[in-house]
Structure formats: structure tokens, C-alpha cells
C-alpha positions as CSV (number, residue, x, y, z in Angstrom):
1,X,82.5,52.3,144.2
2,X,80.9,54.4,141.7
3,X,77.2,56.1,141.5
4,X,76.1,55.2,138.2
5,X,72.9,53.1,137.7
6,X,74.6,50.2,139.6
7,X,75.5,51.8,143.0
8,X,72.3,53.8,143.0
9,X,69.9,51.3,142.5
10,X,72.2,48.6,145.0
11,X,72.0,52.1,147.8
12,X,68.5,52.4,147.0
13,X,67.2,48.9,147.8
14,X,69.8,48.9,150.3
15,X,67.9,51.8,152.5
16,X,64.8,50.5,151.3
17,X,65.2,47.4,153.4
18,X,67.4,48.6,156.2
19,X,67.3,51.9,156.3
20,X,69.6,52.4,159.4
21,X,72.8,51.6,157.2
22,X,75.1,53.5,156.6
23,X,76.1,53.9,152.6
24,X,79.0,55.9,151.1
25,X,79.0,55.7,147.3
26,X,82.3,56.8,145.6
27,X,82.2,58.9,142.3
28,X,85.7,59.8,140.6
29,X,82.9,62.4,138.5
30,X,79.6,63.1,139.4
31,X,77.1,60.8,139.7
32,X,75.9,59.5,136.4
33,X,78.5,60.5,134.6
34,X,79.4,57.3,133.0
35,X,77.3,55.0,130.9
36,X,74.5,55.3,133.0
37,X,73.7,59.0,131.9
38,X,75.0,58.6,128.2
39,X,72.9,56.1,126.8
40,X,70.6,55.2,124.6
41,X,67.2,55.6,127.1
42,X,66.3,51.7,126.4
43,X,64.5,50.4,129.6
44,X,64.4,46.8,127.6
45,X,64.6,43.1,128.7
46,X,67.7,42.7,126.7
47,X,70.4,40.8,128.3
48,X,73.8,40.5,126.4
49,X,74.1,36.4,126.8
50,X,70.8,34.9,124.5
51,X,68.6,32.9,126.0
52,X,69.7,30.0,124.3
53,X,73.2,31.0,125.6
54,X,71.8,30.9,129.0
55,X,70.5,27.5,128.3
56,X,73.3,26.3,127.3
57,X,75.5,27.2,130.1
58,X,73.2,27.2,132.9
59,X,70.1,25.1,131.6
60,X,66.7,25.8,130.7
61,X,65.0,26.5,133.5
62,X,67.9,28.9,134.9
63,X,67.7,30.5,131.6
64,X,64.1,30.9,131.7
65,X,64.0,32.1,135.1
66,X,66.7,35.1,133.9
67,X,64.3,36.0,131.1
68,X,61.5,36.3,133.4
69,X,63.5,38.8,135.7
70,X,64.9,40.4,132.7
71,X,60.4,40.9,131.7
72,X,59.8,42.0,135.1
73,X,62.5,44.9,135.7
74,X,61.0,46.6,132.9
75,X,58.6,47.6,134.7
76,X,59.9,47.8,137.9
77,X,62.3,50.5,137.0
78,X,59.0,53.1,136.0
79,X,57.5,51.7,139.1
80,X,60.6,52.5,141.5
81,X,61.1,55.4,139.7
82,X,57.4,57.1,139.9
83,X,57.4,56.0,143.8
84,X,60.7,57.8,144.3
85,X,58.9,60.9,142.4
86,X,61.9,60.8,139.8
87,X,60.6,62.2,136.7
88,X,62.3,60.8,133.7
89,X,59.9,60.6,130.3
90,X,59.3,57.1,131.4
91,X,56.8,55.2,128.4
92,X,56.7,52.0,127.9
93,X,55.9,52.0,123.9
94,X,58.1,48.3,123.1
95,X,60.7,48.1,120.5
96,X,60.2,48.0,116.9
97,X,63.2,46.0,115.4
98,X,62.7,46.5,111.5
99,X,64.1,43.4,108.9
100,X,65.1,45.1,106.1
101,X,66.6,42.1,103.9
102,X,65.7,38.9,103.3
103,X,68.7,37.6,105.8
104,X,67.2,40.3,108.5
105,X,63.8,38.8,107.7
106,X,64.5,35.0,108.3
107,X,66.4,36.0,111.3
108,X,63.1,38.1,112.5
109,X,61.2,35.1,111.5
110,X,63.1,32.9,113.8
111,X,63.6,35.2,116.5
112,X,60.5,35.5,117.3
113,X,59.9,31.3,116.7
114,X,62.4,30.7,119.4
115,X,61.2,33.0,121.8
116,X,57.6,31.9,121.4
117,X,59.1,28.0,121.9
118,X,60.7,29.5,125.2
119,X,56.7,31.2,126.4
120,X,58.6,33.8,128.2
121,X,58.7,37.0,126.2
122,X,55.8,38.4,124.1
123,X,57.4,39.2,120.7
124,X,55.4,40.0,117.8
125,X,56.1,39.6,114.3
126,X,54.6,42.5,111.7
127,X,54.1,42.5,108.2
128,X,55.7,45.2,105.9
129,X,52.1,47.0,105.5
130,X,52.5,48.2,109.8
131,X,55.9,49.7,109.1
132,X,57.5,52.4,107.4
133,X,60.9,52.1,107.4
134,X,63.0,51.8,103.8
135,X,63.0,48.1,102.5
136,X,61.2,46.6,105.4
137,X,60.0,43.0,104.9
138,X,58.4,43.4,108.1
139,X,60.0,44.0,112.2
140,X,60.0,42.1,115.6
141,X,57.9,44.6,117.8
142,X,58.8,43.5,122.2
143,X,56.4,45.0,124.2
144,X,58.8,44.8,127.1
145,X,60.9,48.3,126.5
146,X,60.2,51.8,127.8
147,X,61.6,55.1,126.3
148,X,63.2,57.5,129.2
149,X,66.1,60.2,129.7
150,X,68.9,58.1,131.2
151,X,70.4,61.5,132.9
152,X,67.0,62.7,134.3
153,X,66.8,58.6,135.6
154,X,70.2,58.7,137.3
155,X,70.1,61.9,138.8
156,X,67.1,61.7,140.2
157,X,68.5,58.3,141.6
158,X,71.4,60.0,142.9
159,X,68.7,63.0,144.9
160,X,67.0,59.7,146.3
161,X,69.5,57.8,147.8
162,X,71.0,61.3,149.5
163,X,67.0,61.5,150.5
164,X,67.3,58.5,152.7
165,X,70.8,58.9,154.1
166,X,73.2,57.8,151.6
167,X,76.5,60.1,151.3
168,X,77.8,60.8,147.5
169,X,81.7,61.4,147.8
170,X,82.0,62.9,144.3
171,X,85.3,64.2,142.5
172,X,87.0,60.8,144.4
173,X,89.2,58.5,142.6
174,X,89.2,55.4,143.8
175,X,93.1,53.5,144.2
176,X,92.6,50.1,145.5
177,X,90.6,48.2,147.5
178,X,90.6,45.1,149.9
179,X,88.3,43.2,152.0
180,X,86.9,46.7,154.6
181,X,88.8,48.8,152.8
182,X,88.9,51.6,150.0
183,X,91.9,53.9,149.3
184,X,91.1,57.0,147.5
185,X,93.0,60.3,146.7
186,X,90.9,61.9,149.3
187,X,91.8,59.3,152.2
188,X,90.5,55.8,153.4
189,X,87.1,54.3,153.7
190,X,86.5,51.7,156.1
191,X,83.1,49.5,155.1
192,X,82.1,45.7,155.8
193,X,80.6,45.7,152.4
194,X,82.6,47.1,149.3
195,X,80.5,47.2,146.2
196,X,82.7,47.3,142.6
197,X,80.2,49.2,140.5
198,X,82.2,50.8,137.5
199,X,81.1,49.1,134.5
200,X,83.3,50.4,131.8
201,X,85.6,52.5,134.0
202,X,86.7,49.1,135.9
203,X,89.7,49.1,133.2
204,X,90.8,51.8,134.2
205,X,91.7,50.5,137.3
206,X,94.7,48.1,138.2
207,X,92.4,45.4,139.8
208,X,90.3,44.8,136.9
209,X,91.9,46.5,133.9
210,X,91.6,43.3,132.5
211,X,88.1,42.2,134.0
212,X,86.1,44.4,131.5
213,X,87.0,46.1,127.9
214,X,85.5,50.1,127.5
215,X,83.8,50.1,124.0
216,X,82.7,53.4,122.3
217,X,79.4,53.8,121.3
218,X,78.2,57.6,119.8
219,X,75.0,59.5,119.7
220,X,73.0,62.2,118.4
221,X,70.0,63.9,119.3
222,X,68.5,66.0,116.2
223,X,65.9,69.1,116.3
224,X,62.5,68.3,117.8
225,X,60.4,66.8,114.7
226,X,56.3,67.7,113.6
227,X,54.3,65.0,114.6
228,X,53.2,64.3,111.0
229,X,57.1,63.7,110.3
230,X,57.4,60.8,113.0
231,X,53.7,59.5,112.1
232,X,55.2,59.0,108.4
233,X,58.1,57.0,110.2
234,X,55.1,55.1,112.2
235,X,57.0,55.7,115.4
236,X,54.9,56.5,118.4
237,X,55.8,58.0,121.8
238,X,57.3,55.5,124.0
239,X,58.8,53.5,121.3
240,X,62.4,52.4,120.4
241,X,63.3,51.3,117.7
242,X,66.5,49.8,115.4
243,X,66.7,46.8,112.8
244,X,68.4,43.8,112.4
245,X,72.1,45.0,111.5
246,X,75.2,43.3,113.5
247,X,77.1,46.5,113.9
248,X,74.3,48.3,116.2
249,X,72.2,50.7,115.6
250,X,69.7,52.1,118.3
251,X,67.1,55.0,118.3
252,X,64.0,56.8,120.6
253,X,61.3,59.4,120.1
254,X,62.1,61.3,122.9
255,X,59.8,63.5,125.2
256,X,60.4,66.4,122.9
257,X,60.1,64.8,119.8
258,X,63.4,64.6,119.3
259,X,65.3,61.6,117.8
260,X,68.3,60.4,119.8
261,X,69.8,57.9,118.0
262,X,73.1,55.9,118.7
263,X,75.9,53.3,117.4
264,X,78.8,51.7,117.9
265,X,81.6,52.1,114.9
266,X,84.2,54.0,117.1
267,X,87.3,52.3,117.3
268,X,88.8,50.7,120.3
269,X,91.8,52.5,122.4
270,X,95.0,50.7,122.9
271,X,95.3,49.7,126.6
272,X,91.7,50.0,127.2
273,X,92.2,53.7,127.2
274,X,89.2,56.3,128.6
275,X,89.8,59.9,127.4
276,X,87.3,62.7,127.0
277,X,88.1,63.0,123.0
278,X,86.8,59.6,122.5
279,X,83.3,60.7,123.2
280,X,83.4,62.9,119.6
281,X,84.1,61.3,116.3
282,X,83.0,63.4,113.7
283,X,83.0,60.2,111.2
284,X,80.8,58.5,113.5
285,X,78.2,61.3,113.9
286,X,78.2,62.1,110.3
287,X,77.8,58.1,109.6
288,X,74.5,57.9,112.7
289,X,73.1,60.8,110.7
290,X,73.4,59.3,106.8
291,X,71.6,56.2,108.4
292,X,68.7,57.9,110.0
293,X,68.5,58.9,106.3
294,X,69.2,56.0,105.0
295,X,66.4,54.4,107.4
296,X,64.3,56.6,107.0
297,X,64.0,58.7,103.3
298,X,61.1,60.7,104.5
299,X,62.9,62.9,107.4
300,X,63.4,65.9,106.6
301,X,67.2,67.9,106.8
302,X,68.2,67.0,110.6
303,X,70.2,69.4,112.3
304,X,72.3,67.8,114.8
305,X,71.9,69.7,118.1
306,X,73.6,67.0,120.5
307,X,76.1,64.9,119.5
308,X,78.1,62.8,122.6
309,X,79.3,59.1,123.2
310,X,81.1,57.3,126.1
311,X,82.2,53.7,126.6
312,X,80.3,51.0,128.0
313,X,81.8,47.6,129.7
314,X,82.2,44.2,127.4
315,X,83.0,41.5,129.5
316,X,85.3,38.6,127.8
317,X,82.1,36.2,127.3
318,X,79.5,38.9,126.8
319,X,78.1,37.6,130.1
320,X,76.5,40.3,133.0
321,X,76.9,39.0,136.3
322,X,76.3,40.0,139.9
323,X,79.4,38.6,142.6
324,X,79.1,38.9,146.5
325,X,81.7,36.7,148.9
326,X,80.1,37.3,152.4
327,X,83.1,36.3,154.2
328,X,85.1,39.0,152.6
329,X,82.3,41.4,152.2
330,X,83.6,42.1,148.4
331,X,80.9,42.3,145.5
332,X,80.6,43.4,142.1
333,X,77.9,43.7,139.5
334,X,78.5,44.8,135.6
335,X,79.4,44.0,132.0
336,X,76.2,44.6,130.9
337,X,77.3,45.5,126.9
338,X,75.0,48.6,126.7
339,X,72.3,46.7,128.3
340,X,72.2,48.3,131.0
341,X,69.8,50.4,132.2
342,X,67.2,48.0,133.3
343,X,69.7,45.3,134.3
344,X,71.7,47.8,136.8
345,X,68.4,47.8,139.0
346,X,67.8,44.2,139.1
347,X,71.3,44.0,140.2
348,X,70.8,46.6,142.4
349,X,68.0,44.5,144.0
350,X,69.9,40.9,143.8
351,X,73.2,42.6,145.3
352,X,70.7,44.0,148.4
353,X,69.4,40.7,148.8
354,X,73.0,38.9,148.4
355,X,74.4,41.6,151.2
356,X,71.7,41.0,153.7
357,X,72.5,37.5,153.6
358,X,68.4,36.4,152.1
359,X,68.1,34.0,150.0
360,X,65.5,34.9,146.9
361,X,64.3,34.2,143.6
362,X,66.8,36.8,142.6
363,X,69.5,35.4,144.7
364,X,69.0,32.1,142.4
365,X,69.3,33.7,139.3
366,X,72.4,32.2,136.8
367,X,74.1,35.5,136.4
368,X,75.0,35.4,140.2
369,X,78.4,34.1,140.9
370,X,79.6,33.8,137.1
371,X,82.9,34.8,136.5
372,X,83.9,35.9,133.0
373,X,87.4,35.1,131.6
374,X,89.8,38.0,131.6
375,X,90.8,39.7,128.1
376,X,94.0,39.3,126.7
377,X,96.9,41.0,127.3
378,X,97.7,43.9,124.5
379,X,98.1,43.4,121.8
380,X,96.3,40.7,121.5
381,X,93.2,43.0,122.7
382,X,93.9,45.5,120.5
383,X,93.9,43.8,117.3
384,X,90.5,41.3,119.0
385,X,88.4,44.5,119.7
386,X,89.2,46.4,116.7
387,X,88.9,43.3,114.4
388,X,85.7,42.6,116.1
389,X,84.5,45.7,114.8
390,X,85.7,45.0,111.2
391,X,84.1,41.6,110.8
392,X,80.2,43.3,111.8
393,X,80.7,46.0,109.2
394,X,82.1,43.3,106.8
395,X,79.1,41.0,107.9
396,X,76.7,43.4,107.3
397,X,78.6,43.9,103.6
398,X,78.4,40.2,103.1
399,X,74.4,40.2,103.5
400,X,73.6,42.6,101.2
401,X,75.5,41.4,98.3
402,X,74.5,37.9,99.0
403,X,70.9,37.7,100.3
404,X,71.5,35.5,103.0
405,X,72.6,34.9,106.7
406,X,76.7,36.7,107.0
407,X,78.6,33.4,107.5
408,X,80.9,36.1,109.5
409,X,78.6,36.9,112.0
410,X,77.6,33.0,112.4
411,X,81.7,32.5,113.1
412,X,81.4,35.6,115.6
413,X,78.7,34.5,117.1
414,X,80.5,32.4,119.9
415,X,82.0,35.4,120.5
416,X,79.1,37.5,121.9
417,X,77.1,35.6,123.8
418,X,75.0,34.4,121.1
């Protein structure tokens, strides 16, 4: 149910190991419509629990072996990708986080500290002389991120899967759903394995409205730049690239010279409500363009040529997780916090493994069989989300007039998965 990223990648491996089954994927758009064509083009190990989350809750080794899979999907994604022939301005350039206050600094300094005391991923730490961004102390640069158009990725998912036999029911609503069965507003399915793969749009169904909050985050893509502009910004092809703010800011050169560039700052809906005019907040486009600006105070004018958004799925915890019961044949995999587009294919490949009954590294992995708490019940939600929201502007306030860590986003950090 549903043929983003998830249900692609989960039909994909599916027909890769058996490829006499028979897979119906359920669309209430088209395929990709969601957050898996919409986003930010960040192939990255990022998972929305920290490692030392992970540790906490599952222990070091679990977390450890997460963080490896997290490396590893990186580049299994261009790999799956150029096999299948998908063409999708795959690069894997890394991330260039920039610190661009003392607090942002420290925390850079200690990011990479704690990741280096984990030996997992490669993170670097730069000086202020190797980057060009305004008031940069310095930036954490991961290797382990490629750039790539998300739509190009997930439609070209969508041609493969039909390639080896899967059927794409598109303009279907799903209704409900029980153990070998799926109602939909065009009839019944019948399957002995039902796969819940709708991320953000799973509140807008009865059966887990609660399971998973729908968060706006905006973007816009400007006119393609001269190479000399984005060598003043010291920005390469392949790269990503944002800095250490709490309210998030993300950004990519793209194929075409282009910068698409993202945030979140759009407001939560009351009862976890999707509608087409969320995608378009003029204050929120304005606001991603003054910070490109504001980052960067060599660009040019930037005429906005795209501008779009969409919501993406926050579980209660802040903690992805893959679910499969093989005695009811009922799975799930999601809340992924804009992390996304790497995870949905190592899903993809646990949930294969999970519904062929194997047992694998993947199998093993601490995000299978978690269970995040449900949200509260309006208003409570309401006033949670949107204060949420608040407390990173007012903690990213807080650090510039005070030169140090926010104490806010220390008290939110329990909150997030960090």
C-alpha cells in the first residue's frame, strides 16, 4: 500500500529474489507522488534516532550494526539504480555541514569526536580556510551522501518493478485493511502479504492516523548558476550541503547547476491534515530564498523557477522502523523524518528478507520490530507539533545572542531522537 520509495524498493527486491510472485502495489496518486518524489535528493546515511540514541535503547553493538547498514545503502542505492538502468544524476560528492557560530562549531567539534570514538562513519572536520560559506568557523564534511533527482529515482523505480511483473494500481485509495485483505474504492485485494508503505500519508488513514504526524517541509530550485558562481560557494557537483541550525536547512548542486534548497518552517495542520495548498507558503519560500542569501553573500539575484513542498512522516519517538508478523502476513516500514531516501531501500531489502521468511544481517538490525508510541490526541498534537517548531526557531535565536549551546534545543532533544 503505496509506490513511493518504500513499496518500490520492498517490489523490487521482492522480484529480485522470487521473481514468480505476484506484487500489486496500491497508489491513491501516482507513483512517487508523496515524499519520495519531493525531496531534498539526499542519498545520505542519516537516520533520524542518533547513534547514541541507538545505543541507548538497543546497545552498542545493535547501534553500530545500524550505522554500518545506514554507510552501506549509500551506495547500494547508485548501485541498484545503474543495474536497473534508472538514470537519476546520481553523485556521490558527501555532505558539507558548515558551523557558523561558536555553538555550531563545538557541536561540529564533537560530532565528529563521537563518531570517530564509534569507527563507523568517516566524518571529517575542515578548517574555515576549505569553506566559503558567511561566518564559517569551519564544517563537518561525510563522505557517505550522493546528490540525485528524487522524481527521476522513483519513477524509474516505478518502470522497473512493472519491468519484472509488478502491477501499479494508481488513482486507488486505499480504505482499510486486515490480515489478506485490502479494501479500496476500486474493489478488494486479496494478498498473503500486505505491506503499509505510506509514510506521511498513513495519517490520513483511520488505522494509523495516529501512528505517524505529516510535517511540511518547502523547497525551491533557482535558475541554473555559472560555474564560477558555485566555485565561489566551494560547492562541487555531487555535494550537499547545510549547516548546523536546529530548524533545518538542506541544499544540492543539482545536475543542471541548479540550487534546490529546502526547509522546514511550515506550520503543522490541525488533525494531521494533508491538502494540496500546504505544499505553497509564500513566507516560507521567500524565507529559503533570504537564507541562501544569507549563507551565501556572493550569489547573485536568484530567480525562483520551482518552488513546491509536501509532508513527510515524524513518528512519536523520531524512530524509523521496519514491522513484519508472519502469521498475519501484515508489515510496515516508515517514519523516516525526511530521511528517507536511502533508508526506504534498506527497508525495501530487510522487508524482502523478513517476507521470505530468511533470517539476515538485515533481519537483525534494531529498527526491525520497534514500535513507536502513538501521538496524542488533538489538541494536544496540535499545540506539540507547532510548539515544536517555535522552540528551534527560538533555539536558534537563543545561540546567536548568547554564544553558546541553545539550552532549548538540549530540553528538546529527548524529543527527536537525539
Amino acid at each position: 500500500m503505496g509506490a513511493g520509495l518504500t513499496g518500490l524498493w520492498t517490489a523490487h527486491e521482492l522480484l529480485k529474489r522470487e521473481p514468480g510472485l505476484r506484487v500489486t502495489l496500491l497508489e491513491k496518486h501516482i507513483a512517487g507522488f508523496g515524499a519520495s518524489g519531493r525531496n531534498g535528493g539526499w542519498c545520505s546515511a542519516l537516520f533520524p534516532a542518533s547513534t547514541a540514541a541507538l545505543e541507548k535503547k538497543h546497545g552498542r553493538e545493535a547501534a553500530l550494526a545500524m550505522r554500518r547498514a545506514m554507510v552501506a545503502t549509500v551506495d547500494e542505492v547508485g548501485a541498484a539504480a545503474a543495474a536497473a538502468g534508472i538514470e537519476c544524476d546520481y553523485a556521490r560528492g558527501g555532505t558539507i555541514v558548515f558551523a557558523r557560530s561558536d555553538a555550531q562549531w563545538r557541536a561540529a567539534q564533537h560530532e565528529v569526536d563521537e563518531a570517530h570514538g564509534y569507527g563507523v562513519d568517516a566524518l571529517e572536520l575542515w578548517n574555515g580556510e576549505r569553506v566559503h560559506a558567511r561566518d564559517a568557523r569551519g564544517a563537518v564534511y561525510d563522505p557517505a551522501c550522493a546528490r540525485v533527482h528524487p522524481a527521476a529515482l522513483v519513477r524509474g523505480l516505478a518502470r522497473t518493478v512493472e519491468q519484472q511483473g509488478a502491477v501499479i494500481h494508481e488513482q486507488t485509495t486505499v480504505e482499510s485493511w486486515q490480515a489478506g485483505l485490502v479494501r479500496t474504492d476500486r474493489g478488494t485485494v486479496r494478498a498473503r502479504h500486505i505491506i503499509t508503505a505510506l509514510e506521511g500519508y498513513g495519517a490520513t488513514v483511520a488505522q494509523t492516523k495516529r501512528r505517524i504526524l505529516p510535517l511540511y517541509s518547502l523547497m525551491v530550485a533557482t535558475q541554473p548558476l555559472d560555474d564560477e558562481v558555485w566555485q565561489s560557494m566551494g560547492i562541487t557537483h555531487g555535494q550537499t550541503f547545510s549547516d548546523g541550525r536546529n530548524l533545518v536547512i538542506y541544499g544540492q548542486r543539482t545536475a543542471d547547476n541548479r540550487i534546490a534548497f529546502g526547509g522546514r518552517g511550515a506550520r503543522y495542520h490541525w488533525g494531521s491534515a494533508i491538502r494540496s495548498e500546504y505544499d505553497r507558503v509564500e513566507r516560507v519560500f521567500e524565507h529559503l530564498v533570504a537564507t541562501l542569501h544569507e549563507l551565501f553573500p556572493q550569489l547573485p539575484p536568484l530567480e525562483v523557477e520551482h518552488a513546491w513542498g509536501g509532508p513527510l512522516g515524524v513518528p512519536r519517538d523520531w524512530h524509523a522502523s521496519v514491522s513484519y508478523d508472519p502469521d498475519s502476513g501484515l508489515g510496515s516500514a516508515g517514519g523516516y523524518v525526511g530521511d528517507g531516501l536511502s533508508t526506504t531501500n534498506l527497508a525495501g531489502r530487510t522487508l524482502a528478507d523478513l517476507i521470505t521468511g530468511r533470517d539476515t544481517e538485515l533481519t537483525r538490525l534494531p529498527w526491525v520490530g520497534h514500535r513507536s508510541p502513538s501521538w496524542e490526541p488533538e489538541p494536544l498534537r496540535f499545540i506539540g507539533a507547532n510548539a515544536g517548531l517555535v522552540a528551534m526557531t527560538a533555539a536558534d535565536a537563543e545561540e546567536r545572542a548568547t554564544g553558546r549551546s541553545s539550552l532549548i534545543a538540549r530540553a528538546m532533544g529527548g524529543l527527536i531522537g537525539h
